[in-house]
N, CA and C of each residue as an Amber inpcrd file, in Angstrom:
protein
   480
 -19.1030000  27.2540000 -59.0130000 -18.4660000  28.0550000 -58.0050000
 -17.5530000  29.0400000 -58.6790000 -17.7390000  30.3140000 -58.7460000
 -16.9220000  31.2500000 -58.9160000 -16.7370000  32.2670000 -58.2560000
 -15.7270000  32.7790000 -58.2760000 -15.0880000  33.7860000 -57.4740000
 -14.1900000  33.2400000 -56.4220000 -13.5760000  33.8430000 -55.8660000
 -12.4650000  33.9000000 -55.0120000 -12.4690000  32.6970000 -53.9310000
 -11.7020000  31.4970000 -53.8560000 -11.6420000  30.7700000 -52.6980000
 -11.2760000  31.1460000 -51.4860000 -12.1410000  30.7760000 -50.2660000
 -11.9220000  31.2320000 -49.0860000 -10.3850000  30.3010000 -48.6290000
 -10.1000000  30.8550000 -47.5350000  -8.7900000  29.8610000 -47.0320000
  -9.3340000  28.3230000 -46.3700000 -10.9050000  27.9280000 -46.2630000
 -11.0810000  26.8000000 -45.8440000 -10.6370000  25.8810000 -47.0820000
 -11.4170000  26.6850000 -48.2310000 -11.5590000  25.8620000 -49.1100000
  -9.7030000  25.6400000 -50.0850000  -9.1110000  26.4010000 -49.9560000
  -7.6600000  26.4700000 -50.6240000  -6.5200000  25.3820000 -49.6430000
  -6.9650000  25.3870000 -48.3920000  -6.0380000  24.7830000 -47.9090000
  -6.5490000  23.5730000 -46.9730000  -7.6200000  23.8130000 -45.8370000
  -8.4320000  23.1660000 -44.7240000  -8.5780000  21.8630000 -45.7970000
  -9.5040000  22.1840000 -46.5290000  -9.6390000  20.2930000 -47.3410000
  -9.2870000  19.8420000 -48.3550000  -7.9220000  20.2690000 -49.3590000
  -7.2820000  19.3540000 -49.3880000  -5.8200000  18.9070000 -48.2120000
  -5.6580000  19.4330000 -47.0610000  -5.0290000  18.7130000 -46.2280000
  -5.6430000  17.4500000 -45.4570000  -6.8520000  17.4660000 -45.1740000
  -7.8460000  16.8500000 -44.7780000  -7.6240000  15.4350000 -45.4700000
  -7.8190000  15.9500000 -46.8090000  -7.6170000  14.8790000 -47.9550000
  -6.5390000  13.6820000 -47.6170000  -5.0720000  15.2650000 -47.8020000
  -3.5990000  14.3050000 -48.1510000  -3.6680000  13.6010000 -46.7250000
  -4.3550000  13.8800000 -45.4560000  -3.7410000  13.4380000 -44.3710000
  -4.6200000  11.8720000 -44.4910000  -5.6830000  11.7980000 -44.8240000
  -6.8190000  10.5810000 -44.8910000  -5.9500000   9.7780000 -45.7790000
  -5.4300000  10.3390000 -47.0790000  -4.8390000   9.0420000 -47.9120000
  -3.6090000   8.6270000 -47.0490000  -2.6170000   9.3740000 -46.7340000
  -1.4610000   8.9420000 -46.2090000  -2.2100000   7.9690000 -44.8220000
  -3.0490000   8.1270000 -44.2610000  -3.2680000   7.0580000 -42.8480000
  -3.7720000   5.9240000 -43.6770000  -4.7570000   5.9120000 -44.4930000
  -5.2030000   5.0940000 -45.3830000  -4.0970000   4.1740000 -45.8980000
  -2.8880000   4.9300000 -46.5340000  -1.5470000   4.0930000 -47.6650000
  -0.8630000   3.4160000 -45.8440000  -0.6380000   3.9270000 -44.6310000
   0.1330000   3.6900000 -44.0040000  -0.8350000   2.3170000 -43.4020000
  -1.8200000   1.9870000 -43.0030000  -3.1120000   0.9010000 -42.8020000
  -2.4320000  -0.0130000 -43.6800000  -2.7270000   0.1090000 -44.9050000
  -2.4670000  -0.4810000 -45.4290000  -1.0780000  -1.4210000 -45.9760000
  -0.2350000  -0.4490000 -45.9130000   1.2560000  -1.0310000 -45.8180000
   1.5930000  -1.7730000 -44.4330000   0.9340000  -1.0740000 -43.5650000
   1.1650000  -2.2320000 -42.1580000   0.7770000  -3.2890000 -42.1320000
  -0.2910000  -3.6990000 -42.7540000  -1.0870000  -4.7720000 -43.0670000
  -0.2280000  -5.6230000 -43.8710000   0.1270000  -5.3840000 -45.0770000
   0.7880000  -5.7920000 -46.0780000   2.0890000  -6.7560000 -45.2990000
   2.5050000  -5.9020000 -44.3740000   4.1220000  -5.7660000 -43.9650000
   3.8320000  -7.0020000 -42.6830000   2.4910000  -6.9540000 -41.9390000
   2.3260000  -7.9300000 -41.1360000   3.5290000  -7.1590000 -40.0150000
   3.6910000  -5.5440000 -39.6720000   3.7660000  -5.2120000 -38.8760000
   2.7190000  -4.2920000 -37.8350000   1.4030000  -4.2870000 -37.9900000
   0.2400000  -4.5160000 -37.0580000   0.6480000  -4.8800000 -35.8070000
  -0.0010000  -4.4090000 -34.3450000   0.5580000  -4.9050000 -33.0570000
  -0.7540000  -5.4080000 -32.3580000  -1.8190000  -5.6620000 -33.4480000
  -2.8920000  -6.5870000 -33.3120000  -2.2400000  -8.1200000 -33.7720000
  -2.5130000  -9.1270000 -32.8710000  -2.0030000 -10.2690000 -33.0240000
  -3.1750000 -10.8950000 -34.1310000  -3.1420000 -11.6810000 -35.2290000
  -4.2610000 -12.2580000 -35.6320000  -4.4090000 -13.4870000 -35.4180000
  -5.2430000 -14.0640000 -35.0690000  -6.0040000 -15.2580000 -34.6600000
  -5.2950000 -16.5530000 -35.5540000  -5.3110000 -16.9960000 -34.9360000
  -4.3990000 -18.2360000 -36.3840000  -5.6130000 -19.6140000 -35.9720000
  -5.7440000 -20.4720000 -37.1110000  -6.3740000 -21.7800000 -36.9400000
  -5.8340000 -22.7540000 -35.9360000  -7.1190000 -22.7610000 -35.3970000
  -6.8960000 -24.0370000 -34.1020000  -5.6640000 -25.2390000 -34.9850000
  -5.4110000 -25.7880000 -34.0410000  -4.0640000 -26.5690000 -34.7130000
  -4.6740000 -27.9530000 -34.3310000  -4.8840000 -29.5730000 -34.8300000
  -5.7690000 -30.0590000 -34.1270000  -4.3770000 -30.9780000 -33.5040000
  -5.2410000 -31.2700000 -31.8480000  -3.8100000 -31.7230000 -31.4140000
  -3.9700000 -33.5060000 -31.7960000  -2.7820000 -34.0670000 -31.8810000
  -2.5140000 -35.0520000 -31.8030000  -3.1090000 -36.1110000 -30.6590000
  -3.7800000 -37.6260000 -31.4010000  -4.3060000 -38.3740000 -30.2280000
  -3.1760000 -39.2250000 -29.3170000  -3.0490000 -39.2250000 -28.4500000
  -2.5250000 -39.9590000 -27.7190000  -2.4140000 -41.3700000 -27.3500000
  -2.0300000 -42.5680000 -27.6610000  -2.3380000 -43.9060000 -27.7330000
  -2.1510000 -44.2230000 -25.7850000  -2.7150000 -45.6270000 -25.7960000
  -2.4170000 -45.9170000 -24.4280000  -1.0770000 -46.3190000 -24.1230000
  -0.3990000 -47.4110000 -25.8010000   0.5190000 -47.6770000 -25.2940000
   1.6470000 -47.2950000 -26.2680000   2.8160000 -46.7860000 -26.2120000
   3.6260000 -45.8860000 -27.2510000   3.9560000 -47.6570000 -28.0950000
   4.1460000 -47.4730000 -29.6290000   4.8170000 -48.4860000 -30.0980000
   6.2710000 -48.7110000 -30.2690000   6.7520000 -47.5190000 -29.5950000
   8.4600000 -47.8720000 -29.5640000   8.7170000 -47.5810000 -28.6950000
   8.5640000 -47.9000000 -26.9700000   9.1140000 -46.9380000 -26.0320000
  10.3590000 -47.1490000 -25.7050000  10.7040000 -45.9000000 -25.2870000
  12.1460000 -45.2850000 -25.5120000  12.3820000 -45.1090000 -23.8840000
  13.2900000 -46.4110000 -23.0730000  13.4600000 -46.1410000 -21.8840000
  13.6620000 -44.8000000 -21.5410000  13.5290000 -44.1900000 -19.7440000
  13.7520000 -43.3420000 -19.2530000  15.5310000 -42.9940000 -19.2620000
  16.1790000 -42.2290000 -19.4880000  17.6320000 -42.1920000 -19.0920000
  17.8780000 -42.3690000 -17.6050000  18.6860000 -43.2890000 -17.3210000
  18.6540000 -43.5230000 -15.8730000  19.3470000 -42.8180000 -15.4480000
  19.3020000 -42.6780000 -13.9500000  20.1890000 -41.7850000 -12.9810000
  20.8840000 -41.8470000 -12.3530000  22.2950000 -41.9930000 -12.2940000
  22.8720000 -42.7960000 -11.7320000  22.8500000 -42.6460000 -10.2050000
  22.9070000 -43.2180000  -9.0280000  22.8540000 -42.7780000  -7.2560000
  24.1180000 -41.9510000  -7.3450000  24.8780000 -42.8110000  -7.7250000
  26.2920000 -42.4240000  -7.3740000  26.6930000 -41.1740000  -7.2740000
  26.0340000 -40.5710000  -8.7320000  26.3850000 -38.9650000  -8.9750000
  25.9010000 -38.0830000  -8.3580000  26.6480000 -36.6920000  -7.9130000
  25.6600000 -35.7260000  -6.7910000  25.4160000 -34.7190000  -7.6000000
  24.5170000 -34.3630000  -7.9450000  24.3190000 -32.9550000  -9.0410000
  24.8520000 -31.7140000  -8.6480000  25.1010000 -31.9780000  -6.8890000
  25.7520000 -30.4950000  -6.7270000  27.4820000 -30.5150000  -6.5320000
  28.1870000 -32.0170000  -7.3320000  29.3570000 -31.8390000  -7.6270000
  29.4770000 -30.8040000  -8.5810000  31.1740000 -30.8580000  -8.8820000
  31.2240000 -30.2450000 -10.1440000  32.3400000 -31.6990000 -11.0140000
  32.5670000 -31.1890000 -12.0620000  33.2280000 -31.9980000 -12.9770000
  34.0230000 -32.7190000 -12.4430000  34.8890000 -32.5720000 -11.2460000
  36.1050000 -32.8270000 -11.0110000  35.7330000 -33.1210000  -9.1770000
  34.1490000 -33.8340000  -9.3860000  33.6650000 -34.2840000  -7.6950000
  34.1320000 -33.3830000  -6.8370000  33.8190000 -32.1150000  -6.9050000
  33.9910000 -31.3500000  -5.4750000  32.5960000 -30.3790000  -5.4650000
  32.4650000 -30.2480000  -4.6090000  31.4530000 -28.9350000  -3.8210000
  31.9310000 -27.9420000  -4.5820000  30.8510000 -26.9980000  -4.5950000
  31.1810000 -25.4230000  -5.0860000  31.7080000 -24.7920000  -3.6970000
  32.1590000 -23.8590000  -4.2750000  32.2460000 -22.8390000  -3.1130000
  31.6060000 -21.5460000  -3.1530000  31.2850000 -21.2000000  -1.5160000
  30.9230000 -19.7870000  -0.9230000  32.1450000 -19.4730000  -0.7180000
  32.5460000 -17.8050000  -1.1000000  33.8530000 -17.3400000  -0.6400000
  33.3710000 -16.2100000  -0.2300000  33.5490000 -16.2640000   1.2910000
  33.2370000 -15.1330000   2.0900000  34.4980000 -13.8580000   2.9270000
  34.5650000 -12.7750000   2.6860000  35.5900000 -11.5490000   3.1810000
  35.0190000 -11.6230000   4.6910000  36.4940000 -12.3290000   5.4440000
  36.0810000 -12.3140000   6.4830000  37.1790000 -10.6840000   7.1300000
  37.6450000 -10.0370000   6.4420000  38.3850000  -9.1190000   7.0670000
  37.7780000  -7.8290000   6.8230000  38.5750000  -6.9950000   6.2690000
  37.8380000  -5.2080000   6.2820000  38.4140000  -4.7320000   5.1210000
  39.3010000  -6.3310000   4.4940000  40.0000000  -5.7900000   3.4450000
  39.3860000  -5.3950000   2.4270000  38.9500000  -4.9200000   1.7660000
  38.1440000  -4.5800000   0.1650000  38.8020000  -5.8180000  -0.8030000
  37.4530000  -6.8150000  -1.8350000  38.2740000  -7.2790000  -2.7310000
  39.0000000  -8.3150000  -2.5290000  39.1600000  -9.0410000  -1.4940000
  40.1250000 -10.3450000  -0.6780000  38.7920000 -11.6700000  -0.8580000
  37.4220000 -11.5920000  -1.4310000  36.6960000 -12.4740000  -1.2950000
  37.0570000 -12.6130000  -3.1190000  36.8230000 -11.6150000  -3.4470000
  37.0800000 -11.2980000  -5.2040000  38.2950000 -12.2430000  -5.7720000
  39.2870000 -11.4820000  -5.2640000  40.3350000 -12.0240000  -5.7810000
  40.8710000 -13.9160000  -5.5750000  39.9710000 -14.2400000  -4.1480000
  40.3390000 -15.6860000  -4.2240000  39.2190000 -16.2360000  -4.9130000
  38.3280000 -15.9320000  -5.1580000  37.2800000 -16.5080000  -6.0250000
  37.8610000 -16.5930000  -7.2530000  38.6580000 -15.5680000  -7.4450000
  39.3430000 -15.4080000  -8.9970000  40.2210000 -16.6080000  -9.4370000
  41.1630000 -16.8490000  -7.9280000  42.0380000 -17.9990000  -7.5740000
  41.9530000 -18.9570000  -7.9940000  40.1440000 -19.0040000  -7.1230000
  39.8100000 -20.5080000  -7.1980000  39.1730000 -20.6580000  -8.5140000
  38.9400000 -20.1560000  -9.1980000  37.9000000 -20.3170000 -10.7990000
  39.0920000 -20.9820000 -11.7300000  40.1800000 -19.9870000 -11.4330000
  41.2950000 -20.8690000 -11.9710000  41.6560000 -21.9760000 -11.8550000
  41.4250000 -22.3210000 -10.6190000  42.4800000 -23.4250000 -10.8410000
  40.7690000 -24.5910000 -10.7840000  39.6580000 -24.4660000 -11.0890000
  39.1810000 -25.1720000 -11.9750000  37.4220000 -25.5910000 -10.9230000
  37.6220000 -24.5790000  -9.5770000  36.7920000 -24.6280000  -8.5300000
  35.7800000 -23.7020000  -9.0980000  34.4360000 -24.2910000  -8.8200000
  32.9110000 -23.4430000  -8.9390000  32.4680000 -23.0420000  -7.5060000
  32.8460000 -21.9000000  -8.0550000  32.2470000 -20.6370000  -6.8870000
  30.8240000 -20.1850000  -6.9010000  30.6600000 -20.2430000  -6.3270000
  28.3130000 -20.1740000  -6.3920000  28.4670000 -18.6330000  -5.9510000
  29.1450000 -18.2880000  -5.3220000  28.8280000 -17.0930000  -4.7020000
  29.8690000 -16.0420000  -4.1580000  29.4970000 -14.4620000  -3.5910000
  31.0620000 -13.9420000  -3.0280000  29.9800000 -12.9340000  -2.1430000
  31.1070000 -12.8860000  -1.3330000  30.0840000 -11.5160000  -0.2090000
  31.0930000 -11.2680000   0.8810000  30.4870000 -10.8750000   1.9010000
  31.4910000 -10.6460000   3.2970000  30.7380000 -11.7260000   4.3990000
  31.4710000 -12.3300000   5.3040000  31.6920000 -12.6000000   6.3830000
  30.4390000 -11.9700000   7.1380000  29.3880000 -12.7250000   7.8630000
  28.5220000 -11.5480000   8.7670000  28.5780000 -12.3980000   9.7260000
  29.0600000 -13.5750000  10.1230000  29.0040000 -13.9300000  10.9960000
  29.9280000 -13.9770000  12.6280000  30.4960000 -14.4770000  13.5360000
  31.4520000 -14.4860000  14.6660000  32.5150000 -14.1340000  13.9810000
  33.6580000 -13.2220000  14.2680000  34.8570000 -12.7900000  14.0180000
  35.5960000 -14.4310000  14.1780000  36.1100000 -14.2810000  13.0780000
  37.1960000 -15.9140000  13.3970000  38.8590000 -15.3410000  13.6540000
  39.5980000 -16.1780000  13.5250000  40.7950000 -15.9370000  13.7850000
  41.6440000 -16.3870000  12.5190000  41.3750000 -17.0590000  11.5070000
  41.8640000 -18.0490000  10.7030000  40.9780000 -17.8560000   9.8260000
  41.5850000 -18.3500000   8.3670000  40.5220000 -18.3970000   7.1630000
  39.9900000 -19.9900000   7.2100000  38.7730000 -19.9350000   7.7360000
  38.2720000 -21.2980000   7.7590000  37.4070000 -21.6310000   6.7390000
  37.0330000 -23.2390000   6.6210000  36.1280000 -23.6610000   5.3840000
  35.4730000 -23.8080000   6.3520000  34.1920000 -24.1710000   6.2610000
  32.6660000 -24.8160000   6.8580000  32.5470000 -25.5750000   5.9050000
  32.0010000 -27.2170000   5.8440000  31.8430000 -28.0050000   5.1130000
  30.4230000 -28.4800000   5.5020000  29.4350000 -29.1510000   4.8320000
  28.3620000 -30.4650000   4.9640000  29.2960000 -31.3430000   5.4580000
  28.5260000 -31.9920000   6.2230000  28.6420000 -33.3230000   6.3010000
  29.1040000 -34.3570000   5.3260000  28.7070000 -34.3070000   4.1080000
  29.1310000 -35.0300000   2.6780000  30.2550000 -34.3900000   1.9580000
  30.8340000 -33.3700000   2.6840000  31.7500000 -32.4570000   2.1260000
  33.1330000 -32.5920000   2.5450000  33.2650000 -33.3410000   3.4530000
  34.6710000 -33.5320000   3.9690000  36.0580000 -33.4490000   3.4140000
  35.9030000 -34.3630000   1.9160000  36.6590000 -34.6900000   0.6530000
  37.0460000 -33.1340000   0.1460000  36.0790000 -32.4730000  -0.1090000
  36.2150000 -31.9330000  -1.0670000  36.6660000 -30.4210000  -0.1290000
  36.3740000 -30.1260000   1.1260000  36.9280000 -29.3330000   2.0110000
  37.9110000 -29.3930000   2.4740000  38.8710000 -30.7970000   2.2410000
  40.1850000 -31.3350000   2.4410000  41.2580000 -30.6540000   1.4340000
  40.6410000 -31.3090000  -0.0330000  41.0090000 -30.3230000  -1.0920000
  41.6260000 -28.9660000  -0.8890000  40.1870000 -28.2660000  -1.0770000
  39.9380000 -26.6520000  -1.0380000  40.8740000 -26.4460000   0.1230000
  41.2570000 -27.2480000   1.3910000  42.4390000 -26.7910000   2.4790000
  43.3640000 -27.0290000   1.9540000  44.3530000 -27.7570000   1.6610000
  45.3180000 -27.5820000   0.7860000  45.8020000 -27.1100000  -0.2760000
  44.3820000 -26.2700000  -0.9610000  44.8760000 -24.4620000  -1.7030000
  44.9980000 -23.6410000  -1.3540000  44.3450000 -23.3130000  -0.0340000
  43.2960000 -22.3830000   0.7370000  44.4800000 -22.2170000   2.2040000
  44.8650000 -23.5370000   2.5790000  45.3900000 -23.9090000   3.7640000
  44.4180000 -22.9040000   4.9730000  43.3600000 -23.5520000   4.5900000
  42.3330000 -23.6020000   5.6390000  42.0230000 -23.9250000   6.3910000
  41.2740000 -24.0000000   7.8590000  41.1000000 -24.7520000   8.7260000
  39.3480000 -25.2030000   8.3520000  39.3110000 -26.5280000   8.8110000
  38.1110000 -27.3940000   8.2590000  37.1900000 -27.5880000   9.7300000
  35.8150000 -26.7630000   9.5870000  35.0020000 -26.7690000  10.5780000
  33.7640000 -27.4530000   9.7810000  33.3290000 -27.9430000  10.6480000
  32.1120000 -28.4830000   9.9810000  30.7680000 -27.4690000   9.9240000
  30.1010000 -27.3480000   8.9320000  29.1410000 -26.5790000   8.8310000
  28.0170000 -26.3510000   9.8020000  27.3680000 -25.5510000  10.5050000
  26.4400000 -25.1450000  11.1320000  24.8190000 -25.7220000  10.4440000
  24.1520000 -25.6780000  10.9500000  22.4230000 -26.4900000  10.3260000
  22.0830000 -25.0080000   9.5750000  22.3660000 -24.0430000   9.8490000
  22.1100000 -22.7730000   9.1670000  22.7570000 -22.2920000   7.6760000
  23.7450000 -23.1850000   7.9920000  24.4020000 -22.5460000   6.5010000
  24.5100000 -23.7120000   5.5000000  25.0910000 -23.2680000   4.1780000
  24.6830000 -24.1600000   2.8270000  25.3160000 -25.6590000   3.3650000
  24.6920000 -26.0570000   2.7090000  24.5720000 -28.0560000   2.9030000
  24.8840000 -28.6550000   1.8190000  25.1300000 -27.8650000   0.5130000
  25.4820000 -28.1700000  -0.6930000  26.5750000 -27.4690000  -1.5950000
  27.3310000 -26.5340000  -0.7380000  28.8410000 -25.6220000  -1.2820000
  29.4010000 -25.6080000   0.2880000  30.8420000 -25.6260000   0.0980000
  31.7080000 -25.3460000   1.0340000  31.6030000 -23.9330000   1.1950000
  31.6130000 -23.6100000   2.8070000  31.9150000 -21.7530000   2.8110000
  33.4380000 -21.6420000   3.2470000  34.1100000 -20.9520000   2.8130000
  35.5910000 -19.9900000   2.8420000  35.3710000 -19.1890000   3.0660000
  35.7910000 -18.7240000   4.4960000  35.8010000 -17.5240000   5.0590000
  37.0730000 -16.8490000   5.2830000  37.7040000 -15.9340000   3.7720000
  39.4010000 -15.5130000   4.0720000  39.3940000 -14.8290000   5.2580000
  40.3790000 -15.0890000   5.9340000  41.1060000 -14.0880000   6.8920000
  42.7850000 -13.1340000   6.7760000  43.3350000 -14.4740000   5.7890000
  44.8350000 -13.4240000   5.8340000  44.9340000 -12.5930000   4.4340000
C-alpha cells in the first residue's frame, strides 16, 4: 500500500481497534473483579438427611399463660393517644409525656370520633389495671372500650 491514507484508514480503524480492546480489558476485569450483574450458578448444596428421631432433643421453650405479649415491661397496655381538640401537637406532646415516664405508645393521630367533654381513656376489658394507672397521670376518665376499637392498647383521647 502506498500513497496517501484515506481518513477511513488513519483514523475509522484504529478507533475501532482501541474501542474493541478497551470493552474486551473492561469484560474481562469485571469478570476478574466478580462485579458482573449476571448471577453465576453455584453447586447444588446437598441437603442434609433428616432422622425420625433427633438424638438430643432440646425441649420447646415454654410459654408462660400468665404473660400477655401485648404488655409492656412494666405490665401495662400500650397506648393510643388521640387529639381530641383543634389544638395542633396536644396528641404529640403527651405521647412525649408518656414515653417518658416509661409508657409504650403504639400510635398518635386525632380524635374522629363523638366530641367528648373530658380527656377520656377507653380501655379492653383486660385493661382496667393498666387504664387505672394511665388515669392517675393522665387524670382521665375511664370508659370502657367500644367492640370497634383496639382490644389490645388503651385509647387517650386529650381534651384539656
Amino acid at each position: 500500500m502506498s500513497g496517501p491514507q484515506t481518513f477511513h484508514q488513519k483514523v475509522t480503524i484504529p478507533l475501532v481497534v482501541i474501542l474493541a480492546t478497551v470493552g474486551g480489558l473492561f469484560l474481562v476485569g469485571t469478570q476478574l473483579m466478580n462485579l458482573n450483574s449476571t448471577p453465576v450458578a453455584e453447586e447444588p448444596v446437598p441437603e442434609a438427611s433428616v432422622s425420625a428421631a433427633p438424638i438430643n432433643p432440646v425441649p420447646a421453650p415454654s410459654i408462660d399463660a400468665s404473660v400477655d405479649p401485648n404488655l409492656d415491661v412494666n405490665g401495662r397496655l400500650p397506648v393510643i393517644v388521640l387529639n381530641g381538640t383543634e389544638t395542633a401537637g396536644l396528641a404529640k406532646s403527651m405521647s412525649d409525656d408518656l414515653h417518658d415516664a416509661d409508657w409504650v405508645v403504639d400510635e398518635t393521630g386525632n380524635w374522629t370520633g363523638e366530641p367528648l367533654l373530658e380527656t377520656t381513656i377507653f380501655y379492653p376489658a383486660d385493661g382496667l389495671s393498666s387504664a387505672e394507672e394511665l388515669a392517675t397521670q393522665t387524670g382521665g376518665t375511664l370508659v370502657e372500650a367500644t367492640p370497634e376499637m383496639s382490644q389490645t392498647a388503651l385509647t387517650l383521647v386529650i381534651i384539656q
